[in-house]
C-alpha positions as CSV (number, residue, x, y, z in Angstrom):
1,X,0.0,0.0,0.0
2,X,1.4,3.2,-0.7
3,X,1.8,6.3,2.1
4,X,-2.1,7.4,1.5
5,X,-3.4,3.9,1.9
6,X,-4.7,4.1,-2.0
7,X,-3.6,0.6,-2.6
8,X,-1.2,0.4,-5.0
9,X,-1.0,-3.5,-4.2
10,X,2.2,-4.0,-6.7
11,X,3.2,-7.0,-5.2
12,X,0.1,-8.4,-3.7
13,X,-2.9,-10.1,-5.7
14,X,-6.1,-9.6,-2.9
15,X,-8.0,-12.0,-4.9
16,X,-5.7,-14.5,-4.1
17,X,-5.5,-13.9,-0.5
18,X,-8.5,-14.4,0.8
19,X,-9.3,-16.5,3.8
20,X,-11.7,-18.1,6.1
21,X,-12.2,-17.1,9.4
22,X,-13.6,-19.3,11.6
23,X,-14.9,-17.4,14.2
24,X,-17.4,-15.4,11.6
25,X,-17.7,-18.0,9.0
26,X,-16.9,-15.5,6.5
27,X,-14.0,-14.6,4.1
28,X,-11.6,-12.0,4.9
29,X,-8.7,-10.2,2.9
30,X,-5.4,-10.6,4.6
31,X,-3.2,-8.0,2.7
32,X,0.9,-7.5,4.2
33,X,1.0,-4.2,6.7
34,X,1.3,-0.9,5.5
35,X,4.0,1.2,6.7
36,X,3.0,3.6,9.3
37,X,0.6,6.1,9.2
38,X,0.5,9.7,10.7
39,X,-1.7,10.3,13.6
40,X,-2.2,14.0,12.3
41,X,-5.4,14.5,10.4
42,X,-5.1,16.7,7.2
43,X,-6.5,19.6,7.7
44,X,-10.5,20.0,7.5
45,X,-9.8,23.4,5.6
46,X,-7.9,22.6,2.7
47,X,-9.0,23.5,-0.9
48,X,-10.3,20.9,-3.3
49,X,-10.0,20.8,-7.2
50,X,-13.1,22.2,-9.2
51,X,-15.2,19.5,-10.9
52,X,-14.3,16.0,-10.2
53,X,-12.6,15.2,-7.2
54,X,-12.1,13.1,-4.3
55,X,-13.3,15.3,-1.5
56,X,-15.5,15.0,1.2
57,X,-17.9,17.2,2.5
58,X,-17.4,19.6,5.3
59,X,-20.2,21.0,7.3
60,X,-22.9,23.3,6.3
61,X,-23.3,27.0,7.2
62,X,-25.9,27.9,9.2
63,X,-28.6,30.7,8.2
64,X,-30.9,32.5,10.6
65,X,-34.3,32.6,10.7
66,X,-35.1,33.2,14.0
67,X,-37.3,35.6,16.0
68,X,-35.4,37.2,18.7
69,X,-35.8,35.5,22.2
70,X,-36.7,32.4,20.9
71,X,-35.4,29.3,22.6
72,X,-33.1,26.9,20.7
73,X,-33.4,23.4,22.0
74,X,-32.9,20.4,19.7
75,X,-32.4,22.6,16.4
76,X,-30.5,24.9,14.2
77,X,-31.8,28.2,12.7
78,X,-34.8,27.7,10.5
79,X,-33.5,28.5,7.1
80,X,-32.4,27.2,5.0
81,X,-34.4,23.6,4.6
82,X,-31.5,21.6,6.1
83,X,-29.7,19.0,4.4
84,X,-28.5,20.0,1.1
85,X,-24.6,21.7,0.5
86,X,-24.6,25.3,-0.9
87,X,-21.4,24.6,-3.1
88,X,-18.2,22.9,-2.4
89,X,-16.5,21.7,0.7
90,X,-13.9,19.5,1.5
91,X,-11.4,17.1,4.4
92,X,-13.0,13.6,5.3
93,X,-12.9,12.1,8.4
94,X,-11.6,8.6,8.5
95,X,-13.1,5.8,10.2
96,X,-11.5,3.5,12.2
97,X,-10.9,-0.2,11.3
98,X,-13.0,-2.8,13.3
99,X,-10.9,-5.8,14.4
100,X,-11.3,-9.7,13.3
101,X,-14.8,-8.8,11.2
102,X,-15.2,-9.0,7.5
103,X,-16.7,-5.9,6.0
104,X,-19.6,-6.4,3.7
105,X,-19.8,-3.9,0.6
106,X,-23.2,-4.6,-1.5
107,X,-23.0,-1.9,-4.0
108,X,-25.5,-0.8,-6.7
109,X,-24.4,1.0,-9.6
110,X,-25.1,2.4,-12.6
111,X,-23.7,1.9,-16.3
112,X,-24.0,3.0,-19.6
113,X,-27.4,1.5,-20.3
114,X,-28.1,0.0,-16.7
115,X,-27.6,-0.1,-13.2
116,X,-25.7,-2.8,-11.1
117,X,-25.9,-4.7,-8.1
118,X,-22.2,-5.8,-6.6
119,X,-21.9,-7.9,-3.7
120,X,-17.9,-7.5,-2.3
121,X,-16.8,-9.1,1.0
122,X,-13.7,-7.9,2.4
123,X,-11.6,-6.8,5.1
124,X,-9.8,-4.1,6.2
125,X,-10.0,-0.4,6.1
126,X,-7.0,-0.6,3.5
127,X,-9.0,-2.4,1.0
128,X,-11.7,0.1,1.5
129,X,-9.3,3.4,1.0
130,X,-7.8,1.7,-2.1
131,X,-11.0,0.9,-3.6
132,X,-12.3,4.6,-2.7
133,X,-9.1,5.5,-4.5
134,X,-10.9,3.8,-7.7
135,X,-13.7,6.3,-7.8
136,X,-14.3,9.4,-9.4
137,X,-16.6,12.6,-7.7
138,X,-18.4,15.1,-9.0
139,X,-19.8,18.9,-6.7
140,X,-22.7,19.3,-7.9
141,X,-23.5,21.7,-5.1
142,X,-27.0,21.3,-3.3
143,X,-28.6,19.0,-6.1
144,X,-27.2,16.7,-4.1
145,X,-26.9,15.8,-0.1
146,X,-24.0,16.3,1.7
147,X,-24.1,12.8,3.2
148,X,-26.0,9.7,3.5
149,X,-28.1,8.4,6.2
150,X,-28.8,4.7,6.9
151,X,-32.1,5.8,8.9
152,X,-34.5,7.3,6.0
153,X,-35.6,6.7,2.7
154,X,-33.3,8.2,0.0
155,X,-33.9,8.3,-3.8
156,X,-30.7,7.9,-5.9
157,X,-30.4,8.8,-9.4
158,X,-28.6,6.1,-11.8
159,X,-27.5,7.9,-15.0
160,X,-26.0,5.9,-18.2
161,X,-24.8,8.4,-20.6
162,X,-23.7,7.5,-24.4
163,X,-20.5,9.8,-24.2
164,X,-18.0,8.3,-27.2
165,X,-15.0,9.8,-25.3
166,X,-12.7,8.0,-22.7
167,X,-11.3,4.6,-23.1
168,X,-13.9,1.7,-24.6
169,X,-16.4,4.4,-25.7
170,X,-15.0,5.0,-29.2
171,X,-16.4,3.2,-32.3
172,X,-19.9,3.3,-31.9
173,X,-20.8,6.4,-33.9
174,X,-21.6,10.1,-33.4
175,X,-17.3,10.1,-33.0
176,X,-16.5,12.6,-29.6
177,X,-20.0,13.1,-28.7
178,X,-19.9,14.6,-25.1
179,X,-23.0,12.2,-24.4
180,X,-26.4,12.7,-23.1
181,X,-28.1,11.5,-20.1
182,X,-29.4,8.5,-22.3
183,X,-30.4,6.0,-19.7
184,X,-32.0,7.3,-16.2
185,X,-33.7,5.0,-13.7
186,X,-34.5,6.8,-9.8
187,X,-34.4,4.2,-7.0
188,X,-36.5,4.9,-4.6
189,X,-35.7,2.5,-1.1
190,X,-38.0,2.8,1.3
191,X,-37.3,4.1,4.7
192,X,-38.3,0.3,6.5
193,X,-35.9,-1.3,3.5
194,X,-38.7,-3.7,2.8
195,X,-39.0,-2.6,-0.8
196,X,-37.5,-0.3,-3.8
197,X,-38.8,1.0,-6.7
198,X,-37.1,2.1,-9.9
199,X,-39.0,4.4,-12.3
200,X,-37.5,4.6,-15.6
201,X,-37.1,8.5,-17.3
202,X,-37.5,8.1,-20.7
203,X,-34.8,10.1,-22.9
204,X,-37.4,11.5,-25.1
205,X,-39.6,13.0,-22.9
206,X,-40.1,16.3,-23.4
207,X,-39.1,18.5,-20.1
208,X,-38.5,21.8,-19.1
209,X,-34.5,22.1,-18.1
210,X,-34.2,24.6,-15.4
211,X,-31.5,26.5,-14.8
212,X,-28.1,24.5,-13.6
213,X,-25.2,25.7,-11.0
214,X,-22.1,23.6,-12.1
215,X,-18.9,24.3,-10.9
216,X,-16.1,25.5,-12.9
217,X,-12.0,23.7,-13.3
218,X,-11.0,27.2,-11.2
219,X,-13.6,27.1,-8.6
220,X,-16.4,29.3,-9.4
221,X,-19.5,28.8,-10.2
222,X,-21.3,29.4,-13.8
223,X,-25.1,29.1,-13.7
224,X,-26.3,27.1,-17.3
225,X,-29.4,28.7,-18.2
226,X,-32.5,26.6,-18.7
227,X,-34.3,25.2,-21.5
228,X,-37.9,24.9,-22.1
229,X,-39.9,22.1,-24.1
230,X,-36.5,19.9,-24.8
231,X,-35.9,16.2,-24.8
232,X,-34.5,15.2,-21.2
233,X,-31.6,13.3,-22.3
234,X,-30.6,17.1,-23.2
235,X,-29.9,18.1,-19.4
236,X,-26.3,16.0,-19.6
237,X,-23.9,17.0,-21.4
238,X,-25.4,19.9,-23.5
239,X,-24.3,23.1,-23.2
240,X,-21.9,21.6,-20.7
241,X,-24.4,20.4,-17.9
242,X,-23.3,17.8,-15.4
243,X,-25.1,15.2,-13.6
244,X,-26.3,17.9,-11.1
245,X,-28.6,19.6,-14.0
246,X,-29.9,16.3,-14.4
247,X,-31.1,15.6,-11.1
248,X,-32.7,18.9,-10.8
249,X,-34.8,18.3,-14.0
250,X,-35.9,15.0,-12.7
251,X,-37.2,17.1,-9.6
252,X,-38.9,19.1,-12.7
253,X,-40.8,16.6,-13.8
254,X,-41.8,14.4,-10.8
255,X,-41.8,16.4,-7.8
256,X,-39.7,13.9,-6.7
257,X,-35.7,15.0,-5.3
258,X,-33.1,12.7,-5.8
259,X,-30.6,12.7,-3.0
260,X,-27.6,11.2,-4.8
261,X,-26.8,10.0,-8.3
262,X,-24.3,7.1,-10.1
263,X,-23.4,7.7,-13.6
264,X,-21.2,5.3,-15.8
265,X,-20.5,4.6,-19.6
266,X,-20.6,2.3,-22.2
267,X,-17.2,0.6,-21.2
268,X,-18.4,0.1,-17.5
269,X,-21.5,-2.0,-18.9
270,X,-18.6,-4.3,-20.8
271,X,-16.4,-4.3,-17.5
272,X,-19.2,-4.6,-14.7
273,X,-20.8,-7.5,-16.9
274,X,-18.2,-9.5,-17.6
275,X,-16.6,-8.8,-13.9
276,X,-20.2,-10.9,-12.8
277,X,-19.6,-13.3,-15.0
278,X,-22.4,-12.8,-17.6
279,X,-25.7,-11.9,-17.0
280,X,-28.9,-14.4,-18.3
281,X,-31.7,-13.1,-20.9
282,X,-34.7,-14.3,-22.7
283,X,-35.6,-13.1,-25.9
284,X,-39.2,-15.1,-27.4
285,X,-37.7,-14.7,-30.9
286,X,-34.1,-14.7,-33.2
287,X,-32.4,-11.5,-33.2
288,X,-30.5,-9.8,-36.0
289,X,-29.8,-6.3,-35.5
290,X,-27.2,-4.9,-37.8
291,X,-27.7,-1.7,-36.0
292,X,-25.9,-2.7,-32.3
293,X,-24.2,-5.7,-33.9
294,X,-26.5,-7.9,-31.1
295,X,-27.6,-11.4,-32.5
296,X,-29.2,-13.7,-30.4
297,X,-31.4,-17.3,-31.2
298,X,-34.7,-17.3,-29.3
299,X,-34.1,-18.5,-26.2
300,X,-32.0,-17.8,-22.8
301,X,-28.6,-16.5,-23.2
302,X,-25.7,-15.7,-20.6
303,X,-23.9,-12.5,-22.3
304,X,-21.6,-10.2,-21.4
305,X,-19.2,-7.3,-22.6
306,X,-19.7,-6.1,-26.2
307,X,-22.4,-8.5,-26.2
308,X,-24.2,-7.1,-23.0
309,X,-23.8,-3.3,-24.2
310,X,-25.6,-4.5,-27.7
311,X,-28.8,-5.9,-25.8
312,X,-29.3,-2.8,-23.5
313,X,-28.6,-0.4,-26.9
314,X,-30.9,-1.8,-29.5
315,X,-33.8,-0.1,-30.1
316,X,-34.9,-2.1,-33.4
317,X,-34.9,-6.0,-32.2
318,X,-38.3,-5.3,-29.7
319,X,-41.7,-4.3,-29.5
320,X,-42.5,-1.1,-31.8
321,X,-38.6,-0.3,-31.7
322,X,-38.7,2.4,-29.8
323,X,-37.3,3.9,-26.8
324,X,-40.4,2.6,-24.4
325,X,-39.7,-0.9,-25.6
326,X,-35.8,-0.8,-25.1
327,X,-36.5,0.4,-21.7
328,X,-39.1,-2.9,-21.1
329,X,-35.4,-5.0,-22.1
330,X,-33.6,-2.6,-19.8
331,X,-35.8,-3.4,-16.8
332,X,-35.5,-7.4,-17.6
333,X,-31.5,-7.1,-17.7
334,X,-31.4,-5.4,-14.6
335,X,-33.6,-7.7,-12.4
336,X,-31.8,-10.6,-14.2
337,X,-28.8,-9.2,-12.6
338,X,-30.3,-8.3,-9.1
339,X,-31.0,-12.3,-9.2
340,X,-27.1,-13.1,-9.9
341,X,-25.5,-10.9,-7.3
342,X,-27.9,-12.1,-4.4
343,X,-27.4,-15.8,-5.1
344,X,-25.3,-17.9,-3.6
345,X,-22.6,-18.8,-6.6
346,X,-21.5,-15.0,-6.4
347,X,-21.5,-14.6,-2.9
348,X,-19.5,-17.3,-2.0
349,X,-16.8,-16.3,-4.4
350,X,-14.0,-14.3,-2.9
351,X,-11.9,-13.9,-6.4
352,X,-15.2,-13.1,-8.4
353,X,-16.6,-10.7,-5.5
354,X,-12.6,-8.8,-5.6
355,X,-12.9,-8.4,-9.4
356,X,-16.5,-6.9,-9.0
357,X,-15.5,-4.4,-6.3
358,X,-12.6,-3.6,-8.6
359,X,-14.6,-3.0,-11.7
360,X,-17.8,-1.6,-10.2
361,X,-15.6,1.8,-8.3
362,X,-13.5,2.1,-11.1
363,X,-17.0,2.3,-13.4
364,X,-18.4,4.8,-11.1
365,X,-18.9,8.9,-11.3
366,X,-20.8,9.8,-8.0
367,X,-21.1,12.8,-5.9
368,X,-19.3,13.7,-3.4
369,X,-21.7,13.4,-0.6
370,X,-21.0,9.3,-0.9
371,X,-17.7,9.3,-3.0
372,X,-16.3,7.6,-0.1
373,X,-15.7,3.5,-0.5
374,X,-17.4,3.8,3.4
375,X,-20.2,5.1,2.6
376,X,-20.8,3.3,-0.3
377,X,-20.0,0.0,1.8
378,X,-23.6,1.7,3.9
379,X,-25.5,2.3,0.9
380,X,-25.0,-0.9,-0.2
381,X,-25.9,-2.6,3.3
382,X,-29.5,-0.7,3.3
383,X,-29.6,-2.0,-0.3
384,X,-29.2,-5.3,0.3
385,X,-32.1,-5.7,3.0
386,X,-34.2,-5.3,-0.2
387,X,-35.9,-8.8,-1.5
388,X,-35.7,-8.8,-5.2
389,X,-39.4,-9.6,-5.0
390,X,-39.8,-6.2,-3.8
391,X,-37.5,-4.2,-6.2
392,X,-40.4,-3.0,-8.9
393,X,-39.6,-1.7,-12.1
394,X,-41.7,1.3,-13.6
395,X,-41.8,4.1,-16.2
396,X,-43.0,7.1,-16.2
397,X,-46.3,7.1,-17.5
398,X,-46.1,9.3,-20.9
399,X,-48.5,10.3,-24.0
400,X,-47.1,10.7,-27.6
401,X,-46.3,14.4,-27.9
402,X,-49.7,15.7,-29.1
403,X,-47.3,18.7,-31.0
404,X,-46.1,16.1,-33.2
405,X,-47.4,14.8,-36.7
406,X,-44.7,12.1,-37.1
407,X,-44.3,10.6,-33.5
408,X,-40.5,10.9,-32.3
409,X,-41.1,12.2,-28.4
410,X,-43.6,11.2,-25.5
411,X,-45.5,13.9,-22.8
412,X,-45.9,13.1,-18.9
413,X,-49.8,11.5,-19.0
414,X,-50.8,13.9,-16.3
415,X,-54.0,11.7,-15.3
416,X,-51.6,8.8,-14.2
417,X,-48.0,10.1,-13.4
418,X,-49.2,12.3,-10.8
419,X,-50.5,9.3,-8.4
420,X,-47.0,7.7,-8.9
421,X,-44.9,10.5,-8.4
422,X,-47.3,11.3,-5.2
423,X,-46.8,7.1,-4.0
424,X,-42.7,7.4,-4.4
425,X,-42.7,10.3,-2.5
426,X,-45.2,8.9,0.3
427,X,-42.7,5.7,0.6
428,X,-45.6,3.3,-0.7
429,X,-44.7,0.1,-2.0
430,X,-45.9,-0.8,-5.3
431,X,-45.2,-4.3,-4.4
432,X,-48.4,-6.8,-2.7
433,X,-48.6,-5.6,1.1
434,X,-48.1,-8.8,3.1
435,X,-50.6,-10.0,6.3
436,X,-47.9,-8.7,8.5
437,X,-48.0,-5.3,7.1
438,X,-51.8,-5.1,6.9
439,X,-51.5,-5.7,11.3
440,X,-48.9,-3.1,11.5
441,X,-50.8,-0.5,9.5
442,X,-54.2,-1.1,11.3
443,X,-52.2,-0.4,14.4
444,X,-51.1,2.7,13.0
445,X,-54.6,3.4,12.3
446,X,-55.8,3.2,16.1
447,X,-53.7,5.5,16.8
448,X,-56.1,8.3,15.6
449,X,-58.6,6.5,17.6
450,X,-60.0,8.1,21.3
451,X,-60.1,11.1,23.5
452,X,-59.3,14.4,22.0
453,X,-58.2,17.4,24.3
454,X,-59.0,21.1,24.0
455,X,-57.2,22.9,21.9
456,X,-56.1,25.4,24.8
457,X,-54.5,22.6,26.8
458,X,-52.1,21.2,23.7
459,X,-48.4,22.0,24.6
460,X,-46.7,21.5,21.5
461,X,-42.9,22.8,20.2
462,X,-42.4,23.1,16.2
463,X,-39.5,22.6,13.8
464,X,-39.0,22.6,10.6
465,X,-37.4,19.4,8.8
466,X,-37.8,19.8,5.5
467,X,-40.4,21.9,4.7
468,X,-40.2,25.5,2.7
469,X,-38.1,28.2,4.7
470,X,-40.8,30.1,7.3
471,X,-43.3,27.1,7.9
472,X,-42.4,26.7,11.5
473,X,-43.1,30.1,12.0
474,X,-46.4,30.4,9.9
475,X,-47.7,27.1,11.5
476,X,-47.0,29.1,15.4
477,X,-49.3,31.9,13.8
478,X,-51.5,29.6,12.8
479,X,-52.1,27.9,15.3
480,X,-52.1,30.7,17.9
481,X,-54.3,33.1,16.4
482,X,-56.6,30.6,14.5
483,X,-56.8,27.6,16.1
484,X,-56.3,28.5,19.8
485,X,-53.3,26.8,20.4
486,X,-51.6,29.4,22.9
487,X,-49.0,27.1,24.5
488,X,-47.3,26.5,21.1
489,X,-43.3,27.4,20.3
490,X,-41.3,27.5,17.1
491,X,-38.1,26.4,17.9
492,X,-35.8,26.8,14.8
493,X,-35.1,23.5,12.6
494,X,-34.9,20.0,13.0
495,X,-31.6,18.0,13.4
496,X,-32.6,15.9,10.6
497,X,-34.2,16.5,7.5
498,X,-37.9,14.4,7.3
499,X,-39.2,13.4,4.1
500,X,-42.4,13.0,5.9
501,X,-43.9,15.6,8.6
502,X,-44.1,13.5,12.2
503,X,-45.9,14.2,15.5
504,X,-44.0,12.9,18.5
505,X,-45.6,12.4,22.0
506,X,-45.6,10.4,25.4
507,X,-48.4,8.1,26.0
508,X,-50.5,10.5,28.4
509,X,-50.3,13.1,26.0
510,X,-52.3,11.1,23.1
511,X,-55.4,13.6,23.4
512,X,-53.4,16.3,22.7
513,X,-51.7,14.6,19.7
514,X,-55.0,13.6,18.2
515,X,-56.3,17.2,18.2
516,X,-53.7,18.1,16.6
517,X,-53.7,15.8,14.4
518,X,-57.0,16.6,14.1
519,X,-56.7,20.6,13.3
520,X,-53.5,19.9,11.1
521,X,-54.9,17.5,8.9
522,X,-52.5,14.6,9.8
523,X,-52.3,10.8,8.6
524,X,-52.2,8.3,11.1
525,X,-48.5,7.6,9.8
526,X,-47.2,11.0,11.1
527,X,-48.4,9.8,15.0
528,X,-44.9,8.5,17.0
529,X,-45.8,7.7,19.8
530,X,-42.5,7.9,22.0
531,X,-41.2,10.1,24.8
532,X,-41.7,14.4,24.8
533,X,-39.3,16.8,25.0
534,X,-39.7,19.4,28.5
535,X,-40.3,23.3,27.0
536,X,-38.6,26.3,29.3
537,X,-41.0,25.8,32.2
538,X,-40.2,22.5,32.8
539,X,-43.7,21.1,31.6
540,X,-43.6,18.0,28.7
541,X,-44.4,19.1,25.7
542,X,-45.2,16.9,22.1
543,X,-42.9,17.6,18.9
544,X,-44.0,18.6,15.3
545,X,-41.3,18.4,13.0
546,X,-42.7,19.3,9.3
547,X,-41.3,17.3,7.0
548,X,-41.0,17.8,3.2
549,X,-44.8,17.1,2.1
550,X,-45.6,19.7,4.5
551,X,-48.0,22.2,2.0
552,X,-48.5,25.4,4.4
553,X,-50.5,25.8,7.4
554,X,-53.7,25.2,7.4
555,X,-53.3,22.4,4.1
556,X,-53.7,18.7,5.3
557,X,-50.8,16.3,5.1
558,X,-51.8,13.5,2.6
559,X,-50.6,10.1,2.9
560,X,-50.9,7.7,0.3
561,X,-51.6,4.1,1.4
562,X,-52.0,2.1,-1.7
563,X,-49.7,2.5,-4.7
564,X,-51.7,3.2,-8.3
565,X,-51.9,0.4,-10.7
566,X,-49.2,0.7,-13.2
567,X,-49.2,-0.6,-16.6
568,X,-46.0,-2.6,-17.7
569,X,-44.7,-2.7,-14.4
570,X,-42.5,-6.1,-13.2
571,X,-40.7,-7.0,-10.2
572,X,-36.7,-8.3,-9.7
573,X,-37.8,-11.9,-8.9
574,X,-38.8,-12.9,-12.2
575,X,-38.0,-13.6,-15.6
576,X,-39.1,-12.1,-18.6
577,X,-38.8,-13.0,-22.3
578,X,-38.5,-9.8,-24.6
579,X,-40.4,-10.0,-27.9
């Protein structure tokens, strides 16, 4: 290992030195000793490249929002919305090493026409620096979140662009195009990690590009005006917009905010695929397409490499041959391979699980808020606690372009897309709700069930976690002069950002937190019942943190419970032939 701990493993060959352990029955990677390491961190303040680079994110600055005298308990100042960076940052903080325990790394990733699940096991916070040495960041300033946390839903955006620059991209036409965002799938994993769902973007919808921060090779910043009525694959690449642009237009069309992305290439399908060892398709009929070079006899195939980047590319061997169609094949590659890396041939293999941790961080363009290998190795752990049999694959639902004589590009349906955007962002599965989870949500139900209390007598403190700069203070109002709630305080913002708005409360305080409930318009699902928090006089008081759905005072909080019914939509678990 070299003096930063990158791994430059000259001598050594990890995949041939792994080894059982047989106190934890799993593998481990027994690499020689580094030489010694400083015990002096660098410093926190230092300045980071422009663009890509390997950086971590430092802390956010605060912003007031305060009235004077107001208490601060629990929170920070109310504005801004917390959890998203305003620009760059940099220094990391490194973990330390646990002792005589394999680390598990389950990563998913995204390529060039897909995304990828990679199971590694391995050991040692060496491996983990070298493979984070493999990976490749972009700032995208607040697009993104500064971090990652293991305790709430996050949506992350998987982007495959068609660039024909950088090694293995070249000689598939349109020579030195910068690329486009040309595949784009948001994974949504629910907060309880029972499910996931991936909505495909299609890259000829037509979307309104708002304008894009990107950060420039000297530091600054140059804001990419936006573009109305344009195809989306159009907000990569174009007019040099990065990955960040991207994401925000995806928040332009759904409502829905991713909170990371992935992004790989052609070559990283090729590497990632033959890495795994060859994924297995169906196709109901022979294929011939001179156009991607892919030819294939009906029936199952295992391919991989060139092979594997011709079956996500064709747009001519399915269907009507269009994009909708080659997004259908998309889907059945990817839960082929979600198949693959949870069995038990690929997780038992220490050399194949090395050469897919190898491959799938060298593949990888994230941003900076996980472009550490650690927290990837937690991403991946919350991944893998999804069953493929919950991992459901949609599309956006979409119209031909009405504007159009000669159909080339496809419109949001806004009767249907709304309800699925609105289910995502609720955290409903659109997988079948098992007996267990029918209990659990009629016990949620009850909750709303009983005495209420005055309205006088509720004792309630609110933050803001999420929702539009001002709400904790225009809810106080509200609720003071409107709904005569006099013992309410507005203390500032959360600790944590909330996707959803919660109510939290002691058991002999459950009158109080129904009529609330009650006069806010809140789902059963935003009751925790839990402990209170003690205001300035010493007296308990319950918590209302509003979360992102939170619409304005006086607007009730809806919570889906069932997921629409969604036309082509298939799950992980099973196998699909394309016609």
């Amino acid at each position: 290992m070299d003096a930063q701990g990158r791994g430059r493993a000259d001598n050594i060959d990890p995949a041939d030195q792994w080894v059982l352990n047989p106190d934890t029955g799993e593998y481990e990677l027994r690499l020689a000793p580094s030489p010694p390491q400083s015990s002096v961190p660098r410093p926190r303040g230092a300045t980071a490249p422009a663009g890509r680079s390997r950086s971590a994110p430092g802390p956010e600055a605060p912003a007031p929002d305060a009235l004077p005298g107001q208490r601060r308990r629990r929170g920070t100042p109310e504005e801004p919305p917390p959890g998203r960076r305003r620009g760059r940052t940099s220094g990391r903080t490194k973990g330390k090493p646990k002792k005589g325990k394999a680390k598990k790394v389950l990563l998913w990733t995204g390529g060039g026409m897909a995304f990828v699940l990679v199971a590694v096991t391995g050991a040692g916070y060496l491996y983990l620096k070298h493979l984070e040495g493999n990976i490749t960041t972009t700032d995208v300033g607040d697009a993104a979140k500064s971090s990652f946390s293991k305790d709430e839903a996050f949506n992350l955006l998987i982007i495959g662009t068609d660039k024909r620059t950088g090694a293995g991209n070249e000689g598939y036409g349109d020579k030195n195009s910068v690329g486009h965002a040309d595949t784009n799938i948001l994974l949504h994993v629910s907060k309880d990690r029972t499910n996931a769902t991936a909505l495909s973007i299609p890259r000829d919808l037509i979307a309104n590009i708002p304008d894009c921060p990107t950060k420039q090779e000297d530091g600054s910043e140059k804001v990419i005006p936006g573009t109305p009525n344009v195809r989306f694959n159009t907000s990569l690449g174009q007019d040099e917009r990065d990955p960040g642009c991207t994401m925000r237009t995806v928040k332009e069309v759904t409502g829905i905010e991713p909170d990371h992305f992935m992004m790989a290439d052609f070559n990283a399908v090729k590497t990632l695929t033959s890495a795994v060892g060859g994924v297995e398709v169906c196709v109901g009929k022979d294929v011939d397409d001179p156009d991607s070079h892919l030819k294939l006899s009906k029936g199952k195939h295992t391919i991989e490499g060139e092979q594997a980047l011709a079956f996500l590319r064709t747009r001519h061997s399915f269907g009507n041959e269009g994009d909708l169609d080659r997004i259908k094949v998309q889907q059945q590659f990817l839960g082929s391979l979600a198949r693959k890396m949870s069995s038990s041939d690929t997780l038992t293999s220490p050399t194949k699980l090395y050469k897919l941790a190898e491959a799938a961080t060298k593949a990888l363009t994230v941003d900076t808020g996980i472009g550490k290998a650690s927290t990837l190795k937690d991403m991946a752990l919350e991944l893998k606690k999804v069953p493929p049999k919950n991992i459901t694959f949609l599309t956006v639902p979409v119209l031909d372009n009405p504007a159009e004589k000669v159909k080339a590009t496809v419109v949001v349906n806004q009767s249907t897309a709304p309800a699925v955007f609105q289910a995502i962002k609720d955290d409903v599965s659109f997988t079948a709700v098992k007996q267990k989870e029918k209990k659990e949500k009629a016990a949620v139900a009850a909750r709303l069930k009983g005495s209420r209390s005055a309205a006088a007598d509720i004792r309630v403190d609110i933050y803001n976690g999420g929702a539009a700069t001002g709400s904790a203070q225009e809810t106080l109002a509200w609720l003071q002069n409107e709904q005569g709630v006099t013992k309410a305080s507005q203390l500032g913002n959360a600790e944590k950002t909330l996707s959803k708005t919660t109510l939290e409360y002691s058991p002999d305080q459950a009158d109080q937190a129904r009529k609330l409930a009650d006069l806010m318009g809140l789902p059963a699902s935003a009751m925790k019942p839990g402990e209170s928090e003690k205001n300035d006089q010493g007296l308990p008081a319950i918590v209302l943190t509003l979360g992102k759905d939170f619409k304005g005072a006086g607007t009730p909080v809806k919570s889906s419970s069932k997921a629409p019914d969604v036309d082509g939509k298939s799950t992980a678990d099973k196998q699909v032939c394309s016609t």
